[in-house]
C-alpha positions in Angstrom: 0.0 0.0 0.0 1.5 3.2 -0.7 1.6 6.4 1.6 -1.2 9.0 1.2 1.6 11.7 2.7 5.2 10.8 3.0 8.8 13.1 3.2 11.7 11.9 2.4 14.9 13.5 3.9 12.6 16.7 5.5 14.8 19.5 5.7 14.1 23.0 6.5 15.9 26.1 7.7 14.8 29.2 9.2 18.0 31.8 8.4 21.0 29.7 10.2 18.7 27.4 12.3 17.9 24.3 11.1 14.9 23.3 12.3 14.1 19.7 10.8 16.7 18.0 9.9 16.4 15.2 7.8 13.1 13.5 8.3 11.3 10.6 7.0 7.7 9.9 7.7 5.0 7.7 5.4 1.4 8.5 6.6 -1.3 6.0 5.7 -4.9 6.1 5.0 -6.8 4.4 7.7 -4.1 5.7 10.3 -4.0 8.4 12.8 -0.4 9.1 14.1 0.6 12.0 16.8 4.2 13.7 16.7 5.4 14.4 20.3 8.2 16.6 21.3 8.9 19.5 23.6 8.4 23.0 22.3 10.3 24.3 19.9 11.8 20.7 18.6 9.9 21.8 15.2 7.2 19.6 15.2 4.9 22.3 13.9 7.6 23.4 11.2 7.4 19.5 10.3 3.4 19.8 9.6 3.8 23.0 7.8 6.4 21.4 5.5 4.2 18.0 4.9 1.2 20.4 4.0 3.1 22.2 1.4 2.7 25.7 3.2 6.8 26.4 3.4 9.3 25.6 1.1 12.2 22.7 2.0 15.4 23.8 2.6 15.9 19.9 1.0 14.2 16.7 0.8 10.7 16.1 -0.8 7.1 15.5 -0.3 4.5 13.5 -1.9 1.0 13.8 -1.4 -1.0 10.7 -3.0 1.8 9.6 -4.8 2.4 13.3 -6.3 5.1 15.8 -5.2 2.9 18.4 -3.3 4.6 21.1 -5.5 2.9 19.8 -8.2 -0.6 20.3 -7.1 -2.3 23.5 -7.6 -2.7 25.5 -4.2 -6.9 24.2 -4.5 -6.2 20.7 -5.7 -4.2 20.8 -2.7 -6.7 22.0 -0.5 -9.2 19.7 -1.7 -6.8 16.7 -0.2 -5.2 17.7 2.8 -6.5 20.3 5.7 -4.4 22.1 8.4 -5.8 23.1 11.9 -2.7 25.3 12.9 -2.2 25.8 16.5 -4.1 29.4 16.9 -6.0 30.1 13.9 -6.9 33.7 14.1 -9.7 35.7 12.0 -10.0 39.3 11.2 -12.9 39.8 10.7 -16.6 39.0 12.6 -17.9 36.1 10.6 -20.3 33.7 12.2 -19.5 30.2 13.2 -20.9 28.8 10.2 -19.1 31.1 7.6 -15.8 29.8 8.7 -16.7 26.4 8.4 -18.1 27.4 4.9 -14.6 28.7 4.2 -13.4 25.6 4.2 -15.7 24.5 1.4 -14.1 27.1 -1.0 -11.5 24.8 -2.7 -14.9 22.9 -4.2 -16.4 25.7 -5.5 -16.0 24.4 -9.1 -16.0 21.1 -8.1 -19.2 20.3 -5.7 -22.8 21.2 -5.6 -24.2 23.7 -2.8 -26.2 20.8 -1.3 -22.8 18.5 -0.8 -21.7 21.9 0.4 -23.8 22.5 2.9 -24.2 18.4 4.0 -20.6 19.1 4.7 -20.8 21.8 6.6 -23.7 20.6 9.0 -21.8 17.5 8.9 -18.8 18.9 10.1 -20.2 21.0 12.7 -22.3 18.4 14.0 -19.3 16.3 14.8 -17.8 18.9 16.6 -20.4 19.8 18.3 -20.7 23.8 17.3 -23.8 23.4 15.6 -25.8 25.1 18.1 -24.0 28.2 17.6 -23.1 28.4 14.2 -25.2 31.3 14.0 -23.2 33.5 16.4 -19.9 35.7 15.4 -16.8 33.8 16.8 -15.8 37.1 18.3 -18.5 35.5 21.3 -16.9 32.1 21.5 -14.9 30.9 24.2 -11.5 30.1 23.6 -12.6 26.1 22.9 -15.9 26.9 21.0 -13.8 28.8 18.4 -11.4 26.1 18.3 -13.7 23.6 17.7 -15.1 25.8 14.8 -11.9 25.5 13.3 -11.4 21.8 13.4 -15.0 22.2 11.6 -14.2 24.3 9.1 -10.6 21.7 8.1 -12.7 18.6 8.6 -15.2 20.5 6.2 -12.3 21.3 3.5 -11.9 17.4 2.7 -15.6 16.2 3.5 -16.1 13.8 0.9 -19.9 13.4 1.8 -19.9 9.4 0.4 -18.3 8.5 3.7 -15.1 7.6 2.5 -12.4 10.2 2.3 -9.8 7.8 0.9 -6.4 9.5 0.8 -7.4 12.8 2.1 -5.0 14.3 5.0 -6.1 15.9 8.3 -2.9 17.6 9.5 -4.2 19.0 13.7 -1.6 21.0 15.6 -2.5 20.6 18.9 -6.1 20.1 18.4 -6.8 19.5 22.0 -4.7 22.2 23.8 -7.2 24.5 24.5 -10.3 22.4 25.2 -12.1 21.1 28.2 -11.7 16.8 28.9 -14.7 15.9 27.5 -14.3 18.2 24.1 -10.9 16.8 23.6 -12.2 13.6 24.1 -14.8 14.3 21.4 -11.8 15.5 18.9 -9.7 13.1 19.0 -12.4 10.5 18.9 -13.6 12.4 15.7 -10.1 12.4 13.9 -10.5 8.5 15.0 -13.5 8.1 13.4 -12.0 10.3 10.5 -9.0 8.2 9.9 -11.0 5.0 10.2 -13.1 6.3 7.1 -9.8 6.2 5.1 -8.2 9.8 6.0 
């Protein structure tokens, strides 16, 4: 079987730090796998790299058997998500409009209706339905994470129950939820990876 995400030889600098030096990492479908590491040991430079949002200093990455540098910035987006560690917004959009931002890489591709099942879908299974009326401005700190993982988990809904291949990269999904919400995550990304992500 090959790797839905895999570096080989993962280098990158920042200036004249390396930061990752050398890495190799194969990521199946069906598998969920965590990177531990104290801060500052680059484990976030590590996902940026694998998601094709920073250039390597060497080494290469393939995403579904492809390099990731030769996939368009929205065929990219349609395959692999990113819940960076503080996702910020600038503006006063309501719970559901930033899950619906993660639709926008299948604007070509997917009816309004699949939209929209993925969207309810994802916000159901993170449980920030009930407020996805509401300007995230008026979240708690976990609330608006959680809206977040919704709006990545939206960006490679599938809505056939399969999503084969696709990549959920999470950068410390659970650091600033209560026990039983970071239960709930990482039993979604579970569930996620057991439907072939």
């Amino acid at each position: 079987m090959k790797p839905a995400l895999s570096g080989q030889g993962i280098v990158v600098d920042a200036g004249n730090t390396r930061i990752v030096n050398g890495i190799d990492i194969d990521l199946f479908a069906g598998e969920m796998l965590a990177l531990v590491g104290p801060n500052g040991a680059g484990k976030s430079t590590l996902l940026k790299a694998l998601a094709g949002d920073i250039p390597l200093t060497d080494g290469s990455v393939t995403l579904n058997g492809k390099a990731i540098c030769a996939w368009t910035a929205e065929e990219r987006a349609r395959q692999r998500a990113v819940l960076p560690q503080s996702p910020d917004l600038a503006f006063a959009f309501r719970a559901w409009d930033v899950v619906e931002l993660g639709r926008h890489p299948h604007m070509r591709t997917a009816t309004r209706r699949q939209d929209e099942d993925a969207i309810r879908g994802a916000m159901g299974a993170s449980d920030v339905l009930a407020f996805a009326a509401r300007e995230c401005s008026t979240l708690s700190g976990g609330e608006a994470h959680r809206t977040h993982f919704a709006r990545a988990m939206a960006q490679i809904w599938s809505g056939e129950g399969t999503e084969c291949g696709r990549i959920l990269l999470l950068d410390e999904p659970t650091s600033s939820l209560d026990l039983f919400h970071q239960h709930a995550i990482l039993n979604r990304a579970r569930k996620f990876a057991r439907s072939g992500a």
